[in-house]
N, C-alpha and C positions, 0 to 999 in steps of 0.2 A: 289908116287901119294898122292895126298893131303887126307885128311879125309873128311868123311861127314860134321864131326861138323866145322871142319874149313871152310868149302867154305859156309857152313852156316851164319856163323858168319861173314865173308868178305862179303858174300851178303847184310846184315844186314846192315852193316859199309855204305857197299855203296849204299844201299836206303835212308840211315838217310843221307849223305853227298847229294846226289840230291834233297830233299826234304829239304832241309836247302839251298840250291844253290836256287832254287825257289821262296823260302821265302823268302829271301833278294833280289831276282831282282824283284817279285811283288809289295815291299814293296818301293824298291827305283823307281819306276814305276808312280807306284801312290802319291809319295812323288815329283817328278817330274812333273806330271799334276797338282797337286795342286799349286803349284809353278805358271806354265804359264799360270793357269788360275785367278792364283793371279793378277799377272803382266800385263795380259789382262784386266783385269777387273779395274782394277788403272789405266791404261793407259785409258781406254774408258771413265772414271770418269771423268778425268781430261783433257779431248778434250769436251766432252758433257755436263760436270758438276752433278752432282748427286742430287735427288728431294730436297733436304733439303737445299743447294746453292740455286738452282733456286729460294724455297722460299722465305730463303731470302735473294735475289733478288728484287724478285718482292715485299715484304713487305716494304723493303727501299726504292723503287722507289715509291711505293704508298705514303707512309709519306712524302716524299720530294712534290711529288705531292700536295697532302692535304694542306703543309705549303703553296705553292705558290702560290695555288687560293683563300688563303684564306689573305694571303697579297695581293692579287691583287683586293680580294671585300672590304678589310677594305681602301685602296688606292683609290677607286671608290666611298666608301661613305664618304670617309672625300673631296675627290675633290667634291661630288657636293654638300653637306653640305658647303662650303666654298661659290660656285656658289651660294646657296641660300641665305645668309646669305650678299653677297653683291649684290642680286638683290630683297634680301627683303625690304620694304619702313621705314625707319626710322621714331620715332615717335617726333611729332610736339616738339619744346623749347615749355615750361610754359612760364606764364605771368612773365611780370615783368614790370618794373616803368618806366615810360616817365614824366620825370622831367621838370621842370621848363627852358628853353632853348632848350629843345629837340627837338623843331619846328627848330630853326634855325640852329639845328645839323643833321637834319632827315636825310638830300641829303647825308651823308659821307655815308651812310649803315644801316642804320638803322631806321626801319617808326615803330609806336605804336600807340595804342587807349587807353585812359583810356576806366578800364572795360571791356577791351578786348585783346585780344593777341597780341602781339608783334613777329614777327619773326627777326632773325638775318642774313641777308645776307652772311655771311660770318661762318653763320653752329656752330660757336660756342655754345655749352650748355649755359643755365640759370642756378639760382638758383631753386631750388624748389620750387613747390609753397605749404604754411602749408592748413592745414585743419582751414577752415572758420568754424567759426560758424552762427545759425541760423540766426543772426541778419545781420552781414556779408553778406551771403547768399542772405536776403531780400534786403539786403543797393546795391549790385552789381547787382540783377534782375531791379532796380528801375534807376539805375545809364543808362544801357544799354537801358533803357525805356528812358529817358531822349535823349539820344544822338540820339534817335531818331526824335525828334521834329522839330530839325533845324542843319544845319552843324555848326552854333555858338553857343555853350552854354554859357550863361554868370552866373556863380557861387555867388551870391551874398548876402548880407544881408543889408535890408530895411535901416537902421542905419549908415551906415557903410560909411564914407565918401569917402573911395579910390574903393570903390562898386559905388556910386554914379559919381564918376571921369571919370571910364571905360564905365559906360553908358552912361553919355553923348557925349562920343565922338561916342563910338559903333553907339547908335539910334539916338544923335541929330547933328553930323556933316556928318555923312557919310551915302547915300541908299544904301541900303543891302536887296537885295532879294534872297534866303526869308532870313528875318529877323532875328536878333539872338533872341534866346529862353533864358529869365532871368528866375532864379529858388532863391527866395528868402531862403536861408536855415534856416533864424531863422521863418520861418513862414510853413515851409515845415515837416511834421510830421518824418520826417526821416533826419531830417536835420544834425545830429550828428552824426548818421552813415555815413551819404555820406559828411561827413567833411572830417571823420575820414577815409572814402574808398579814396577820392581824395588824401590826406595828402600819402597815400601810394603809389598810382598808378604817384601820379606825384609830390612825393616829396615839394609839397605845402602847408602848414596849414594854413593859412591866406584866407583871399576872400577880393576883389577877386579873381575868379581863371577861366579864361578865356580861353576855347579851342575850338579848328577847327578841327572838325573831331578827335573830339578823344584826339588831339596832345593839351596840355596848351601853352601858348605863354604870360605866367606872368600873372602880375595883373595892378594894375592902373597903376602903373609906366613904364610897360612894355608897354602898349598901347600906355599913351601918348605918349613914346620915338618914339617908330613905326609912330605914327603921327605925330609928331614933325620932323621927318626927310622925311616925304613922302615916307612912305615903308610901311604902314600898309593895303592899298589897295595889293601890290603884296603880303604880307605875308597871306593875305585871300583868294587872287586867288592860292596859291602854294600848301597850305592845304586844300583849300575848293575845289578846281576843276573843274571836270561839274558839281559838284552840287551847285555851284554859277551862278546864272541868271545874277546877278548884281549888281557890286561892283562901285560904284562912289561917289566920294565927293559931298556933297551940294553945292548947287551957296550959296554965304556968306549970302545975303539978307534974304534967308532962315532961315541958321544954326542958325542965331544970337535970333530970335525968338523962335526956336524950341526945347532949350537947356531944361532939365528936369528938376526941380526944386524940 
């Protein structure tokens, strides 16, 4: 029969061996949960998505956002910026010079005023116009005061033989109502400035310098030509317009007496 101490000791052996049996199926137990709730939770992650995906998510969706309402108000202001810009009014061409034939080039496109504006049918720019000065300034208030007197102004100097030429045909062969309005320049206190304004506006230096509304139609030479061919009557109704009452030749019997001397 066995001893005390031995079945001691065998008891011993075999407390320690189930107590080590335990410890390692506890341990492989719990190493096993850990595992599947590993694998669960990676699995749930990646059907659901986990907070820090979604956000960003939702951060790149917000940026893309962001960019394409804001190309879509910079696309809305440049379209109606565009819209304004061609339904805004352009500003008027400046002055510029109605020369010496310009009456009988007016009808292609293009009509002018000395001392006043000229537009271009056809929308083309001018040149600029410089800065006048004071005198300038006075000489073109005076000029536009003038063209107000009669729809003929005749440019003239007392002296002046081809001054003398154009009025006698103006005032002593032809009625003209109203009347053309002579402005003698060497006797007119402004008379060099408004040489000197006409010389520009209608490429003219000489007198005289004869216009209908505005437009020059030459000087002595150019008048007589005009009368010499029987065209100077329509050349003052085309310029002159309804503000011509009455344009007609003298009876001879008249004219022949009535020349100015």
């Amino acid at each position: 029969m066995p001893s005390t101490r031995r079945v001691k000791v065998l008891c011993l052996l075999l407390f320690v061996f189930i107590i080590t049996i335990l410890f390692y199926t506890s341990s492989a137990r719990e190493a096993a949960d850990r595992d599947f709730y590993s694998i669960t939770k990676s699995a749930l992650d990646k059907k659901h998505g986990t907070p820090g995906a979604k956000e960003a998510v939702v951060g790149t969706a917000a940026d893309e956002e962001s960019k394409a309402t804001k190309q879509r108000l910079k696309e809305a202001a440049d379209s109606a910026k565009e819209k304004a810009n061609a339904k805004a009014p352009k500003p008027d061409p400046p002055s510029v010079v109605v020369g010496v034939g310009s009456a009988a080039e007016g009808a292609s496109g293009e009509r002018g005023v000395a001392g006043r504006k000229k537009f271009s049918v056809d929308g083309e720019s001018q040149k600029p116009v410089k800065e006048e000065s004071e005198e300038e300034h006075n000489a073109e208030v005076e000029l536009n005061f003038i063209l107000k007197k009669a729809p003929i102004i005749i440019f003239s100097k007392s002296y002046c033989p081809h001054s003398k030429r154009a009025k006698n045909i103006l005032l002593g062969k032809y009625i003209i109502d109203p009347p053309p309005f002579v402005v003698e320049l060497d006797q007119h206190p402004q008379g060099l400035e408004l040489q000197a304004l006409l010389a520009d506006k209608t490429g003219r230096r000489t007198v005289p310098n004869v216009l209908i509304n505005g437009v020059s139609i030459g000087g002595g030479d150019d008048v007589a030509d005009l009368d010499a061919k029987k065209t100077l009557i329509d050349k003052i109704n085309e310029f002159g317009g309804k503000k011509m009452l009455q344009v007609k030749e003298k009876p001879v019997e008249a004219s022949e007496d009535h020349g100015l001397r």
